[in-house]
C-alpha positions as CSV (number, residue, x, y, z in Angstrom):
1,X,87.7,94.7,97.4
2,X,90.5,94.2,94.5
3,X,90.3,92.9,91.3
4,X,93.1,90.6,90.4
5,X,96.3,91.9,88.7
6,X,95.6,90.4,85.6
7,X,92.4,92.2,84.9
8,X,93.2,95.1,86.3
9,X,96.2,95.3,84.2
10,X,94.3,94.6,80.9
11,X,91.8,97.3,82.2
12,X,94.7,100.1,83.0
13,X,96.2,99.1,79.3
14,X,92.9,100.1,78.1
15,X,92.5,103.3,80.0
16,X,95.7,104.6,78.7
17,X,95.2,103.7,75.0
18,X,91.9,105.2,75.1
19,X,93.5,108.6,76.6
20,X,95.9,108.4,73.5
21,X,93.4,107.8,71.0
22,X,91.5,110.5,72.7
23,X,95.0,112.9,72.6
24,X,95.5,112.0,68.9
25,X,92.6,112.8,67.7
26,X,92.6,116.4,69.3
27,X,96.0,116.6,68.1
28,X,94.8,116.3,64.3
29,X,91.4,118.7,64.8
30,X,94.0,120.9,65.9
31,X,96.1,120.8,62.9
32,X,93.1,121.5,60.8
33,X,91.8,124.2,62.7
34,X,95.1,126.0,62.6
35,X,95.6,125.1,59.1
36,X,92.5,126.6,58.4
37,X,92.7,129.5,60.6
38,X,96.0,131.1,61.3
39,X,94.7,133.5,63.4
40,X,93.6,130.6,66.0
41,X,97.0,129.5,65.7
42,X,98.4,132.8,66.6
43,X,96.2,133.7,69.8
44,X,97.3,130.2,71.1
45,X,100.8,131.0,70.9
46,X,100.1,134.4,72.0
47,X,98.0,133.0,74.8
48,X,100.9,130.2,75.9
49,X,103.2,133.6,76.5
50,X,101.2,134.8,78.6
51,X,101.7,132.9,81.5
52,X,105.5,133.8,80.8
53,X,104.3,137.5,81.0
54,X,102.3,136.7,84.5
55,X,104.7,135.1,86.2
56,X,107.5,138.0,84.7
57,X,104.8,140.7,86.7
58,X,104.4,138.6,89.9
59,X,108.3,138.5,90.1
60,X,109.7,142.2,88.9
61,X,111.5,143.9,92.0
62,X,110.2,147.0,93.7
63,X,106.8,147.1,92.3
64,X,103.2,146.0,92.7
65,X,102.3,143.3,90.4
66,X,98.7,143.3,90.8
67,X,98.1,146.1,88.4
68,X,99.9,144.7,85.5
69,X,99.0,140.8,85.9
70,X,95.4,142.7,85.8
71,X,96.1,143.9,82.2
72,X,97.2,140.7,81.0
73,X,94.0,138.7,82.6
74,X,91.6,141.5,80.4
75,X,94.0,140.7,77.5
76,X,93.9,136.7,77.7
77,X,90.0,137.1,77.9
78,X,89.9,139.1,74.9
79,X,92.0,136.8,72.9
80,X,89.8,133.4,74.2
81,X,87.1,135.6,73.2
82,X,88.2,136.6,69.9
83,X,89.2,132.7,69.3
84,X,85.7,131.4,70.6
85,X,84.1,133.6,67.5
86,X,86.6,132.1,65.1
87,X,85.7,129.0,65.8
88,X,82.2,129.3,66.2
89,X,82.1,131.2,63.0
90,X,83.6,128.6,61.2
91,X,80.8,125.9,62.7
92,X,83.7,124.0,65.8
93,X,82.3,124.3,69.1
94,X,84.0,127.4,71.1
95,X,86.1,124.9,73.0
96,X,86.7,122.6,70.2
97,X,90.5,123.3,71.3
98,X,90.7,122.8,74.8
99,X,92.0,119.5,76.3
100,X,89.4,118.1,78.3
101,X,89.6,114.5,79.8
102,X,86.5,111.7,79.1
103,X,86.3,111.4,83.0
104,X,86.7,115.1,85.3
105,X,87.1,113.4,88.2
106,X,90.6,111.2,87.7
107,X,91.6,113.0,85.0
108,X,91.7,109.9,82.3
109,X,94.4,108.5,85.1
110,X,92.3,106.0,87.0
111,X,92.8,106.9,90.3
112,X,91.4,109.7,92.9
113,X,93.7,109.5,95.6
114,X,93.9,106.6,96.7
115,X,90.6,105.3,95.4
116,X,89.7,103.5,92.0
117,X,88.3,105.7,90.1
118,X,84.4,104.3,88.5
119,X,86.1,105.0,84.8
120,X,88.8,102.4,85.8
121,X,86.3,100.3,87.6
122,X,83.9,99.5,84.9
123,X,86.9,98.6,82.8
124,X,87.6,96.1,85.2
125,X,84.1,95.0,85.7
126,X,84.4,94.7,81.3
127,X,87.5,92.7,81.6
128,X,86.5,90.3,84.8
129,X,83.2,89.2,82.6
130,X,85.5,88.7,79.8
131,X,87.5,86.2,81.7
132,X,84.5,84.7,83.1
133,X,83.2,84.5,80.0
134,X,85.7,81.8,79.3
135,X,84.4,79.3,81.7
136,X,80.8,80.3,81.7
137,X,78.7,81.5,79.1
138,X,78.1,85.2,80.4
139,X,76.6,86.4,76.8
140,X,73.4,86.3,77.6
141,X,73.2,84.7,81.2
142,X,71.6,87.3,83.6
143,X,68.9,86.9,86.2
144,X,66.2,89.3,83.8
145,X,67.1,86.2,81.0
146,X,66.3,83.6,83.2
147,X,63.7,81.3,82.9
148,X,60.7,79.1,84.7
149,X,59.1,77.6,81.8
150,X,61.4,74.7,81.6
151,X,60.3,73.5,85.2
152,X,57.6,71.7,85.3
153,X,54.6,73.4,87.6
154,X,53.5,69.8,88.5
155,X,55.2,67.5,91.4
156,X,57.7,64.7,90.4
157,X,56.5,61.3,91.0
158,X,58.8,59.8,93.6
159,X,60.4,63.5,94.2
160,X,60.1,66.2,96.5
161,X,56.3,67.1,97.4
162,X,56.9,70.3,95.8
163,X,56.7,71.6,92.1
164,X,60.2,71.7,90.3
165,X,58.5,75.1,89.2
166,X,57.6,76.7,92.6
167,X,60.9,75.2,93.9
168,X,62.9,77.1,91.1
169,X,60.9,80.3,91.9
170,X,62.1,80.6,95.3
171,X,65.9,79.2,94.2
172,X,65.2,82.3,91.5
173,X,64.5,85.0,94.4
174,X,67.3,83.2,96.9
175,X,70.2,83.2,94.6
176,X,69.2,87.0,92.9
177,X,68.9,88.6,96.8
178,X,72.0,87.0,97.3
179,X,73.6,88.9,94.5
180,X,72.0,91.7,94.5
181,X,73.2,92.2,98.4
182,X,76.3,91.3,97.9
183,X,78.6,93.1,100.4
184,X,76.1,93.6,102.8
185,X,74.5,91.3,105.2
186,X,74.1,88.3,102.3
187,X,72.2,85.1,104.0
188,X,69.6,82.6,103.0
189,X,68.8,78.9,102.8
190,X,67.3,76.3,100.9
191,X,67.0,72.9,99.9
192,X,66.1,69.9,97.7
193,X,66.9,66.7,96.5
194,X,69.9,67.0,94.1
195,X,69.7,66.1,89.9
196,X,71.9,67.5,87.6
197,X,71.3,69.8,84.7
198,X,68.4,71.7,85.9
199,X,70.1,75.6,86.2
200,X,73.2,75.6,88.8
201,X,75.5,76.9,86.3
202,X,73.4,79.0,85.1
203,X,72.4,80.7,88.6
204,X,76.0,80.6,89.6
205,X,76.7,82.9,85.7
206,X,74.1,85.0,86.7
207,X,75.4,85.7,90.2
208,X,79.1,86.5,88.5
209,X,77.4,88.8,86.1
210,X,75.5,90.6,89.0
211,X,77.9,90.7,91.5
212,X,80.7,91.4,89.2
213,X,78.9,94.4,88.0
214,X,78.6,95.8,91.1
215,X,82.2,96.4,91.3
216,X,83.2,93.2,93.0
217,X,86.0,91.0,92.2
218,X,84.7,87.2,90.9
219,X,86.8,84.3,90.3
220,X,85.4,80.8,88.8
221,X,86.8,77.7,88.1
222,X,85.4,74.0,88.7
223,X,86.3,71.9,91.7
224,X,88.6,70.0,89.5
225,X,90.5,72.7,88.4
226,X,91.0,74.4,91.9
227,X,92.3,71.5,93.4
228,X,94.5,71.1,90.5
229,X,95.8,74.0,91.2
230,X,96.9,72.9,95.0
231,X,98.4,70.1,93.8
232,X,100.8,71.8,91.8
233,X,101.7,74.7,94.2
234,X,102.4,72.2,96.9
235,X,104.2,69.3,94.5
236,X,105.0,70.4,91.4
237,X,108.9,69.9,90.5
238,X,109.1,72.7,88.4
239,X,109.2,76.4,89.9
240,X,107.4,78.1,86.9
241,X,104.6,76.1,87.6
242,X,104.4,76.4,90.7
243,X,104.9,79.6,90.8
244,X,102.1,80.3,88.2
245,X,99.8,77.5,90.7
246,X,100.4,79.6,93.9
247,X,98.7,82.5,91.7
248,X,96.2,80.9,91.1
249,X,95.7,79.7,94.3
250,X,96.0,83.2,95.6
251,X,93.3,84.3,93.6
252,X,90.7,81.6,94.8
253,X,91.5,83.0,98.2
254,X,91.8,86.4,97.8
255,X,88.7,87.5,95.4
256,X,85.9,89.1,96.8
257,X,83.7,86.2,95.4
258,X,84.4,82.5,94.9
259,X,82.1,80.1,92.7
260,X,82.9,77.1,93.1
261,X,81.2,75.0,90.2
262,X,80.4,71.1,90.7
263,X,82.1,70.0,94.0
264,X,82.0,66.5,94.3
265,X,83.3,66.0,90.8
266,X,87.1,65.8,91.9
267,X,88.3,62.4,93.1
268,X,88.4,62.3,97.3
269,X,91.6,62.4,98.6
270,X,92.9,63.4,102.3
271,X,95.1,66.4,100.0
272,X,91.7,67.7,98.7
273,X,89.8,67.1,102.0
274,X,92.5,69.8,103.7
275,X,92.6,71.8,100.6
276,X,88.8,72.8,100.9
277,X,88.6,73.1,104.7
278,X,91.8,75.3,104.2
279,X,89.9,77.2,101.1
280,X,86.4,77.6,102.8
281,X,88.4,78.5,106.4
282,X,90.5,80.9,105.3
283,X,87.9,82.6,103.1
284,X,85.3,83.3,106.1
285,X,88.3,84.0,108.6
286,X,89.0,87.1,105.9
287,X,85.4,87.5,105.7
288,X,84.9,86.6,101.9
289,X,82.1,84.9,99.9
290,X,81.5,81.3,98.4
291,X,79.3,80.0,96.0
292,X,79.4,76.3,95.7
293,X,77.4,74.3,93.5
294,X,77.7,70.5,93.7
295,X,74.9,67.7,93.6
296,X,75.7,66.3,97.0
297,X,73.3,66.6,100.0
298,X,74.8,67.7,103.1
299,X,74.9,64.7,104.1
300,X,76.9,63.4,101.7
301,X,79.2,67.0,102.5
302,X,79.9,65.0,105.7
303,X,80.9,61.4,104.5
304,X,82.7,62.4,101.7
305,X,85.0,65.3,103.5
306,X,86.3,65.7,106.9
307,X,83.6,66.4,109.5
308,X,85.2,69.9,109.8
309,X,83.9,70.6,106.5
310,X,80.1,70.7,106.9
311,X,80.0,72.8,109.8
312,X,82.4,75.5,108.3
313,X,80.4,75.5,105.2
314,X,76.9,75.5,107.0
315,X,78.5,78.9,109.6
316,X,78.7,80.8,106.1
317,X,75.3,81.1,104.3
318,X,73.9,78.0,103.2
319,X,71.6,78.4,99.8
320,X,70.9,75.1,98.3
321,X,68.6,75.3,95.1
322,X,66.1,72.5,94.1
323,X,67.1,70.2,91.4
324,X,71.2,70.8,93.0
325,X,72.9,72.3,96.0
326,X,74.5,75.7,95.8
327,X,76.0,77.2,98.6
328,X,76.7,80.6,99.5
329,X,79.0,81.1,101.7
């Protein structure tokens, strides 16, 4: 999994301000402690010399430095203990002084190896829903907000034989599995006659939130604005933007997740046609997720792209909720 540059640049540039604030601050408490207590001030530099004094031992010619690197151990501990009652007396902790980082494991740097660090992580999680946030409402979206009381529990006249209610139910549980398995072995389907307004966007925020917590990298945009965004990689005159389009473009097929919002809404064109058999492909031949919301039936999948389309999209996993379709593939 990676989280895109952006974020994880705005998350990094708040790591490191935090570990400044965080050095600042035990920069002043030491000022006051040693402004209040020269003594404290004076084992510190008397303890910072004594690494001068080991190393001086472990080096001297034609003698056994064990014995006197021994005397200086017994005479740092004496002074750490002699500072530890000084401060204690004076109501600071013992180790008000000592530099300690807010996460042990990375060290305040991110990183463990090779490996993201969960510090780092949960700042990028932070900064992904913030960008998500633009494009859906995230504030108070989340599957434990969500809602059946504005389904009704009785069956449509003319509509599916089914309660919207008890349809939404089991679109509830399909769509939350799906997120909350995310990474693993994800599949599910279901379907419905398709109306619009009745809790694709919302299902598709809620998924984002979940799955972006989980550590995941999630990317949404409308169809709209993702074919857009082809366009102008493949045509645009100017090399800024298309420079700043193939970015974007990278991103819808690089990200661990994909939502998709309200395909069907972009005017059909053979361009768009290729671009989402070449989005969908590519995305399953590197083995990442889709979420696509749209209001068409499959059927409609098949007249209204090229008859690659619907198989491609069914071969992922196919989760159409009640009231609208959303996919996930």
């Amino acid at each position: 999994m990676g989280y895109e540059q952006s974020v994880l640049r705005r998350a990094t540039a708040r790591l490191e301000a935090q570990r400044k604030a965080r050095e600042e601050a035990q920069e002043r408490l030491r000022s006051e402690i040693y402004a209040k207590l020269p003594r404290v001030a004076a084992i510190d530099r008397e303890l910072r010399r004594t690494i001068t004094q080991i190393i001086a031992a472990s080096l001297r010619d034609g003698s056994d430095p064990v014995p006197a690197i021994g005397v200086i151990r017994d005479k740092n501990l004496s002074l750490q203990a002699e500072k530890a009652a000084l401060l204690t007396e004076h109501g600071y902790p013992a180790d008000a002084l000592d530099d300690k980082p807010a996460c042990p494991k990375c060290s305040d740097t991110g990183w463990v190896g090779a490996n993201m660090c969960a510090c780092l992580k949960a700042l990028c999680t932070e900064e992904q829903i913030r960008e998500l946030s633009k494009l859906l409402d995230l504030g108070e979206q989340s599957f434990d907000s969500f809602s059946l009381d504005y389904y009704s529990p009785r069956a449509l006249a003319g509509g599916s034989p089914s309660p919207p209610g008890e349809n939404m139910e089991f679109i509830f549980d399909v769509c939350s599995s799906y997120a909350r398995k995310f990474g693993g072995s994800t599949s599910a389907t279901c379907s419905s006659p398709a109306r619009r307004g009745l809790g694709k966007t919302f299902l598709s925020a809620c998924i984002a939130r979940t799955v972006s917590e989980s550590g995941f990298s999630v990317v949404y945009d409308t169809a709209v604005n993702i074919f857009t965004r082809f366009e102008e990689q493949k045509f645009a005159r100017d090399r800024l933007e298309a420079g700043e389009a193939k970015d974007e473009t990278r991103r819808y097929l690089g990200c661990d997740l994909l939502i998709l919002d309200d395909l069907g809404s972009e005017l059909s064109t053979p361009f768009v046609q290729s671009a989402l058999y070449t989005l969908i492909n590519t995305r399953l031949t590197a083995d990442k997720r889709t979420v696509i919301s749209s209001n068409l039936t499959m059927d409609q999948v098949r007249a209204r792209y090229t008859p690659q389309i619907a198989p491609a999209w069914r071969e992922s996993t196919a989760c159409s909720p009640s009231m609208g379709r959303i996919s996930g593939c």
